[in-house]
C-alpha positions as CSV (number, residue, x, y, z in Angstrom):
1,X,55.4,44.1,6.2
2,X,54.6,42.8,9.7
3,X,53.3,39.0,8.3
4,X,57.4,38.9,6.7
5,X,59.1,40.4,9.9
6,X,56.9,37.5,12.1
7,X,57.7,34.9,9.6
8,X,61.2,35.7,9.4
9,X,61.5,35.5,13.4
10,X,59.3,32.4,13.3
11,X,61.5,30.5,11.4
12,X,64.3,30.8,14.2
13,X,61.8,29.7,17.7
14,X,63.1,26.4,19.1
15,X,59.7,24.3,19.3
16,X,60.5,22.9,22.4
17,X,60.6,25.0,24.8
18,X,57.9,26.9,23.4
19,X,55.5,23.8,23.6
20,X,56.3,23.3,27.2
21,X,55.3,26.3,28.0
22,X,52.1,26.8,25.8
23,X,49.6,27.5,28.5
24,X,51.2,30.4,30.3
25,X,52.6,31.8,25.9
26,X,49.0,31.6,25.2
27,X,47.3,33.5,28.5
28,X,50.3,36.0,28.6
29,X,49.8,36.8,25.2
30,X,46.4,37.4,24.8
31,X,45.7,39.3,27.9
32,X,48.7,40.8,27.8
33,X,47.7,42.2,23.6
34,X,44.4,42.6,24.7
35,X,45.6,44.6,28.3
36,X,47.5,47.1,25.5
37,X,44.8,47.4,23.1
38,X,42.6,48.7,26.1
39,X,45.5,51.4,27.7
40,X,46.9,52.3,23.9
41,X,43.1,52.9,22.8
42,X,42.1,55.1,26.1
43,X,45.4,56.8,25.9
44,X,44.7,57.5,22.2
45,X,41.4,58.8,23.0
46,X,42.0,60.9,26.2
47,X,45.3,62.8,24.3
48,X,42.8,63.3,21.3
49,X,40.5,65.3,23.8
50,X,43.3,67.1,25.6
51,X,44.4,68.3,22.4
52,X,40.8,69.4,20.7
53,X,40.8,66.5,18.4
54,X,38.1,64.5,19.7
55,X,37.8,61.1,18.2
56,X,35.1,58.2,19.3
57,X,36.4,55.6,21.7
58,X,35.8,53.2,19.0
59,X,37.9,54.6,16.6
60,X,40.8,54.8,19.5
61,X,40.6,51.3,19.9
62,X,40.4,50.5,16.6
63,X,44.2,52.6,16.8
64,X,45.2,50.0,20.0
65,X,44.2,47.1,18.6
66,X,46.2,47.9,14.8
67,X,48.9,49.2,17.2
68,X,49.2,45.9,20.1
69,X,50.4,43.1,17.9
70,X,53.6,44.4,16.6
71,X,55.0,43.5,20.0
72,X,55.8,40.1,19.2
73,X,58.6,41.4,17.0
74,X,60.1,43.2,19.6
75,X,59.6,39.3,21.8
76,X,61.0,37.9,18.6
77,X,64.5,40.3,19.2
78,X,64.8,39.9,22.8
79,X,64.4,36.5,22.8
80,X,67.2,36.0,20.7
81,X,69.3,37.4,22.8
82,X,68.3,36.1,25.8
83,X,68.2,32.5,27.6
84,X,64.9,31.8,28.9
85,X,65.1,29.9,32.0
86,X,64.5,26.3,31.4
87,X,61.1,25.0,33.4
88,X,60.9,24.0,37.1
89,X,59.3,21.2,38.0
């Protein structure tokens, strides 16, 4: 279901601006998924422990990282209703 919701938003990203500002998409992006993979998984994990449930780290991040990438369909919705502001420089 995710692959049609990204597709769907896809289809409406201006190219444009988006290739101007590739370098900075990119980095942002993956340390940003990566960066939520890491607190999502260790959150995951700790509650698991509070609670009596323990589960391995691995497994926790295994939850992070299937949990991190739906994001961009939240970017997807907020970028359509907002202006980025056009590059400086």
């Amino acid at each position: 279901m995710l692959a049609f919701l990204l597709f769907a938003g896809a289809l409406h990203v201006d190219l444009g601006p988006l290739r101007s500002r590739a370098v900075p998409v990119i980095v942002l992006a993956t340390f940003g998924t990566a960066a939520s993979t890491l607190m999502v998984g260790v959150a995951v994990w700790q509650a698991a422990a509070l609670l009596g449930q323990p589960m391995g780290l691995a497994w926790a991040m295994v939850f992070g990282a299937l949990i991190s990438p739906t994001d961009p369909v939240a970017v997807l919705h907020t970028q359509e209703h907002q202006c980025a502001a056009p590059p400086q420089g």
